[in-house]
Backbone as CSV, one residue per row, in Angstrom:
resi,resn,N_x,N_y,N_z,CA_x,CA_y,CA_z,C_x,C_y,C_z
1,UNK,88.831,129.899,140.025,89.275,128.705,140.695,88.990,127.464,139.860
2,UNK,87.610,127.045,139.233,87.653,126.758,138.575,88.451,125.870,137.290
3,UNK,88.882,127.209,136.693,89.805,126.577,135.296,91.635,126.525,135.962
4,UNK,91.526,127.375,137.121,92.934,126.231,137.724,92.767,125.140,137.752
5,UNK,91.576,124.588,138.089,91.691,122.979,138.759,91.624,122.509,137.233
6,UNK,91.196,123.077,136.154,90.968,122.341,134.850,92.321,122.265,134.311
7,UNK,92.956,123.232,134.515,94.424,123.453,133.885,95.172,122.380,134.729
8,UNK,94.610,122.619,135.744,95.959,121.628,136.622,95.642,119.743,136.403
9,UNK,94.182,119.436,136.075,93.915,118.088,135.627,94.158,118.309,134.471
10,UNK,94.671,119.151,133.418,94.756,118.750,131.936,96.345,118.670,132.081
11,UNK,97.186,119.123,133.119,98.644,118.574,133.097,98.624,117.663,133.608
12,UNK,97.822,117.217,134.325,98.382,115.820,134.941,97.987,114.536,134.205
13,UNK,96.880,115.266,133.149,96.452,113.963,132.563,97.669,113.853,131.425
14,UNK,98.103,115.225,130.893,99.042,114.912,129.697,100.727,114.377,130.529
15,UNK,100.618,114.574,131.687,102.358,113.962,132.065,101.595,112.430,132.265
16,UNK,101.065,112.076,132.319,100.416,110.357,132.573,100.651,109.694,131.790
17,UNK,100.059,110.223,130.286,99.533,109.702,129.054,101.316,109.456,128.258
18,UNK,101.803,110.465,128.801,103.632,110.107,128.201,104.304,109.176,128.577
19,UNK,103.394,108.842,129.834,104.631,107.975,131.070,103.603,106.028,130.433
20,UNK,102.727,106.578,129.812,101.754,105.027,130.032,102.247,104.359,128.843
21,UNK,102.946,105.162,127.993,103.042,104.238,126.324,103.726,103.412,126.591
22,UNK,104.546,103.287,128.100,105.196,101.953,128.182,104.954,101.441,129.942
23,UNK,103.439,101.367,129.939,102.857,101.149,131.306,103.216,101.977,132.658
24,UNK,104.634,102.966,132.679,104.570,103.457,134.097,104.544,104.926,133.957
25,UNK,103.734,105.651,134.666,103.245,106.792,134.505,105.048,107.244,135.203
26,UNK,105.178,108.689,134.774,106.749,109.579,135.072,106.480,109.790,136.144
27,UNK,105.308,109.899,137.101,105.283,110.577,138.078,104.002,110.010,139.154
28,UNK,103.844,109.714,140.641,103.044,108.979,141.207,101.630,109.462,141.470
29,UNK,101.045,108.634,140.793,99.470,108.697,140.790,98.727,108.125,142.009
30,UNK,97.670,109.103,142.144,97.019,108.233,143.601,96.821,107.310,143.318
31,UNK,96.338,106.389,144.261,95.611,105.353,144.466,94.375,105.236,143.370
32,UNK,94.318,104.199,142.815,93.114,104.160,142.235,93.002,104.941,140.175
33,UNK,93.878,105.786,140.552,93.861,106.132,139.151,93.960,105.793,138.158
34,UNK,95.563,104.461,137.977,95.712,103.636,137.106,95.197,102.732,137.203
35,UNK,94.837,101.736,136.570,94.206,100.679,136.720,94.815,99.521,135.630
36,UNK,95.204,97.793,136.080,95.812,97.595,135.143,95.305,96.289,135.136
37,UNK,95.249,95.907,133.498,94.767,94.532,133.249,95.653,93.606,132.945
38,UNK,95.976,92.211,133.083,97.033,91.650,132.698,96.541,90.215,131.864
39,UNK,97.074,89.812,130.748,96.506,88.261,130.063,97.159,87.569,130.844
40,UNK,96.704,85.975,130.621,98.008,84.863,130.696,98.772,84.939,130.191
41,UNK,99.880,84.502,130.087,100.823,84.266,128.521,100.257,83.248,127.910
42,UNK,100.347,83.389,126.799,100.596,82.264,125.872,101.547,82.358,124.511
43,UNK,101.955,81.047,124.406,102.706,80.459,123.847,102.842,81.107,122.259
44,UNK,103.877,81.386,121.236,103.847,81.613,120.019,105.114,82.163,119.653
45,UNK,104.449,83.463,118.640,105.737,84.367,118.179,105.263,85.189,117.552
46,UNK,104.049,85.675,117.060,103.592,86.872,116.620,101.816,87.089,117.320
47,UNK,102.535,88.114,118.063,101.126,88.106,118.895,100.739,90.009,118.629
48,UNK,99.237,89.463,119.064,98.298,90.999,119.067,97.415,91.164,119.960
49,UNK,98.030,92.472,121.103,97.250,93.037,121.953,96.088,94.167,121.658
50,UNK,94.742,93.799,121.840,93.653,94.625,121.473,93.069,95.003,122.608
51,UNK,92.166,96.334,122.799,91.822,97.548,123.612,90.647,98.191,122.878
52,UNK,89.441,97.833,123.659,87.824,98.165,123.173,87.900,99.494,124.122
53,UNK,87.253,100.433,124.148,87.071,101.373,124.847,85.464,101.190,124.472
54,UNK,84.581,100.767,125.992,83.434,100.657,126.580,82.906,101.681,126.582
55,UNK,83.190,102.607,126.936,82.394,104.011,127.886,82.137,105.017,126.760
56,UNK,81.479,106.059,126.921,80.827,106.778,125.932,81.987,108.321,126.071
57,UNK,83.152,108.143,126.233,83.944,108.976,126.734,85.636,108.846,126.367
58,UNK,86.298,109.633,125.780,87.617,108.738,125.506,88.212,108.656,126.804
59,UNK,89.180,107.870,126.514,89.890,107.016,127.419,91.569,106.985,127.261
60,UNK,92.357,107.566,127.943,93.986,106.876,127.788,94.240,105.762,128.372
61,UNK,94.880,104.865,127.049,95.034,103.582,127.491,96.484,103.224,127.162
62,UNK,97.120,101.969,127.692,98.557,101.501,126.889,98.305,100.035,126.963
63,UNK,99.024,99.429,125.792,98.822,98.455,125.762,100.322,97.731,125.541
64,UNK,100.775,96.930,126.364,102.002,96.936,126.225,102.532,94.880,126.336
65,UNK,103.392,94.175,125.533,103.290,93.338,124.857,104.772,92.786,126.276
66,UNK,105.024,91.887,126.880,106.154,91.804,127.654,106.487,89.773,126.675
67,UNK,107.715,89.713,127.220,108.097,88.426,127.240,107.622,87.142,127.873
68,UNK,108.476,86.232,128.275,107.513,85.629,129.424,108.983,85.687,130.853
69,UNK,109.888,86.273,130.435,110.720,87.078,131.391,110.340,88.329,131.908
70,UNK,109.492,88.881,131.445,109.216,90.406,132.091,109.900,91.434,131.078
71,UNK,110.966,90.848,129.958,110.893,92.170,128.907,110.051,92.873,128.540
72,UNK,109.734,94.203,127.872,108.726,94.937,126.783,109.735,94.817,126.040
73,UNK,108.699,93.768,124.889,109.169,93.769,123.857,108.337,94.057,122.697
74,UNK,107.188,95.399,122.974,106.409,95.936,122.089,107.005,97.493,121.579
75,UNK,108.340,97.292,121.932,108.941,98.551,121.250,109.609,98.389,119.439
76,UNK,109.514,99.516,118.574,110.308,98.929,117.191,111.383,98.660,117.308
77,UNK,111.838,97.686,116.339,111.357,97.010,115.314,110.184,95.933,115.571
78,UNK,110.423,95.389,116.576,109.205,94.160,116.786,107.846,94.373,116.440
79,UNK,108.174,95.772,116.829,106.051,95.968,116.891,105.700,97.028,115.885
80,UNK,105.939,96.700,115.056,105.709,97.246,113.711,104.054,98.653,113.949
81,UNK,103.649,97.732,114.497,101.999,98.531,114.759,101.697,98.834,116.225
82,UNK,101.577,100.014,116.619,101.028,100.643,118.051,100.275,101.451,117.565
83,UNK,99.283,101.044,118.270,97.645,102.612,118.578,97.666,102.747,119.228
84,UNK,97.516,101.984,120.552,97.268,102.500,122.390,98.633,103.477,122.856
85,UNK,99.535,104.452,122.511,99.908,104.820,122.923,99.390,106.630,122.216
86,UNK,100.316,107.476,122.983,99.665,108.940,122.928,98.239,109.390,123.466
87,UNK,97.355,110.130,122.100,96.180,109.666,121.761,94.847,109.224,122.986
88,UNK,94.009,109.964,123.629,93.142,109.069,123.718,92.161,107.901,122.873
89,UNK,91.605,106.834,123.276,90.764,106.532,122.035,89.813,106.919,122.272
90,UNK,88.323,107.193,121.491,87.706,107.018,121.506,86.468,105.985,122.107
91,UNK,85.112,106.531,122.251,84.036,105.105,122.717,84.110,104.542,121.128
92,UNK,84.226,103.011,121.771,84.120,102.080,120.838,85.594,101.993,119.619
93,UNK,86.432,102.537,120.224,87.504,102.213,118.995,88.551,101.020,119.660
94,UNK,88.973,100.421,118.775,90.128,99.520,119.094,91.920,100.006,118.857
95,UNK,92.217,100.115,120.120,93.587,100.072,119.981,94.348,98.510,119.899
96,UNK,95.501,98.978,119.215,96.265,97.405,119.140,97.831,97.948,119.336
97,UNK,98.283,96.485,119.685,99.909,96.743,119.574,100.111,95.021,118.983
98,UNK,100.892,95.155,118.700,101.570,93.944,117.516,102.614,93.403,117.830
99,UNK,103.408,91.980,117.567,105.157,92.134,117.977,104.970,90.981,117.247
100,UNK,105.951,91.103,115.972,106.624,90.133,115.604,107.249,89.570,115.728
101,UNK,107.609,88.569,115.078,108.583,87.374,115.368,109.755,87.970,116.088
102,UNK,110.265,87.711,116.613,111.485,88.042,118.013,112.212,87.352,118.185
103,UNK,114.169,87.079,117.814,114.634,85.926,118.483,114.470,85.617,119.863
104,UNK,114.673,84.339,120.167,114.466,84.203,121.738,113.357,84.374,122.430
105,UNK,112.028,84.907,121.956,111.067,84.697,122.529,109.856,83.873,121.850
106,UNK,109.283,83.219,122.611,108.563,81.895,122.417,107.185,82.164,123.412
107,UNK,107.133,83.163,124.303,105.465,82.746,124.702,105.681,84.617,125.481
108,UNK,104.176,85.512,125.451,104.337,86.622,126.170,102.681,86.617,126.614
109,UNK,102.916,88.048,126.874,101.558,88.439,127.623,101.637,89.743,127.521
110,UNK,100.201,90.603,127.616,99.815,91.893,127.423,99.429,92.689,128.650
111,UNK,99.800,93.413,128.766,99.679,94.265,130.062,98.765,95.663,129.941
112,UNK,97.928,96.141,130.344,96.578,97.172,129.513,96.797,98.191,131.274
113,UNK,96.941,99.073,130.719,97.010,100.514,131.881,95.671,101.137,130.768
114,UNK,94.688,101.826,131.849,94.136,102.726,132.008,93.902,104.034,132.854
115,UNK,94.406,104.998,132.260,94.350,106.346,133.290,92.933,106.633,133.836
116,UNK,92.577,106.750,134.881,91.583,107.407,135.457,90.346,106.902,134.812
117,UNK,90.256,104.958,135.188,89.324,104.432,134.327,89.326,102.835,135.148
118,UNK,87.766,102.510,135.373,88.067,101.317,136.073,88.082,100.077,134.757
119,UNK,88.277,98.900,135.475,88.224,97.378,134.844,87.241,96.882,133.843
120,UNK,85.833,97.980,134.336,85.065,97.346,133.336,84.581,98.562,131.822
121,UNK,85.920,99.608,131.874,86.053,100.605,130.942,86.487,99.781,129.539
122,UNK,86.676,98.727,129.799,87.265,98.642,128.365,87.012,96.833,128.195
123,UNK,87.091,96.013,127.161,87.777,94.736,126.944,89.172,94.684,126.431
124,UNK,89.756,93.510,126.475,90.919,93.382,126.044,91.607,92.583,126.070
125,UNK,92.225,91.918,125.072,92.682,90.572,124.639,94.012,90.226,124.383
126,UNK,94.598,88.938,123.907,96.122,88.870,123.714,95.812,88.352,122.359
127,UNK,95.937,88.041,121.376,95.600,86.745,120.425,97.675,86.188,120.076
128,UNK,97.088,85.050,119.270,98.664,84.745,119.112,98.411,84.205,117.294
129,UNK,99.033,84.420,116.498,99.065,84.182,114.810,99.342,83.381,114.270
130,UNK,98.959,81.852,113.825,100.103,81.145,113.116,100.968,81.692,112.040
131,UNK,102.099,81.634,112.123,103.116,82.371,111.023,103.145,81.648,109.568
132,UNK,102.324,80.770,109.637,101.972,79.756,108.112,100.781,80.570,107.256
133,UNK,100.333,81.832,108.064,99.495,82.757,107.508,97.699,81.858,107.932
134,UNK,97.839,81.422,108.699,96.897,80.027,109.122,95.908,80.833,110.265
135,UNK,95.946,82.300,110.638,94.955,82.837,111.217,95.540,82.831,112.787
136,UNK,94.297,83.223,113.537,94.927,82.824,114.936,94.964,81.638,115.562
137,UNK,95.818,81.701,116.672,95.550,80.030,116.832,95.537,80.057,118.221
138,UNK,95.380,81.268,119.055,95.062,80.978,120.578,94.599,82.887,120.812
139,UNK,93.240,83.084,121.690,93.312,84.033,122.040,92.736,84.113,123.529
140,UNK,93.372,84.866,124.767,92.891,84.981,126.193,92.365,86.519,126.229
141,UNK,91.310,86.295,127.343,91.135,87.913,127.574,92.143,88.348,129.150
142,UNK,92.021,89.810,128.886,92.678,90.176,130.340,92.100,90.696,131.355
143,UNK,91.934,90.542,132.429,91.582,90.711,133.461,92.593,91.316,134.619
């Protein structure tokens, strides 16, 4: 009985982890399972979403980059760089997602799903880049 219930949480964790690389799991999770963090927006054009994993345990996370319309626009070409998707991370590793310059968009925000993991499993940030190679020039955390 046992390794049914193990078999049957190791499918549900792997149909989750497919559905999260772009925040909505394929299939409905109880209550409580996902858990999701959201930044402010702010203002720019090349921004970077980062993902600390706290806990001494890996973690599936997504980290996902929207407009300030509600697009995802952390899919390629824009986002040259994704870690938070697939993959659990590790304690203590940083996932990121990236989005470059984009016509038409001018200010976004980061959206952070965690499977089967509360609020204070992880940190996680938005930053935004000056494109003059000038470093960052605004960063919020998410909550």
């Amino acid at each position: 009985m046992k390794t049914t219930g193990m078999l049957l949480a190791a499918v549900v964790l792997v149909l989750a982890v497919t559905g999260l690389a772009h925040g909505e799991p394929p299939f409905t999770i109880p209550p409580g399972a996902l858990t999701r963090l959201v930044t402010p927006p702010l203002a720019g054009l090349d921004f970077l979403c980062q993902v600390v994993n706290l806990t001494k345990a890996p973690l599936f996370v997504s980290a996902t980059i929207f407009d300030d319309g509600g697009t995802d626009i952390s899919s390629p070409p824009s986002a040259p760089f994704i870690s938070c998707e697939g993959a659990p991370i590790g304690p203590g590793v940083v996932c990121t997602t990236r989005v470059t310059p984009r016509e038409g968009v001018t200010s976004a925000y980061c959206r952070v799903g965690l499977f089967a993991a509360g609020p204070n499993s992880v940190r996680a940030s938005l930053q935004v880049f000056d494109l003059n190679g000038g470093g960052i020039t605004a960063a919020v955390e998410a909550h």
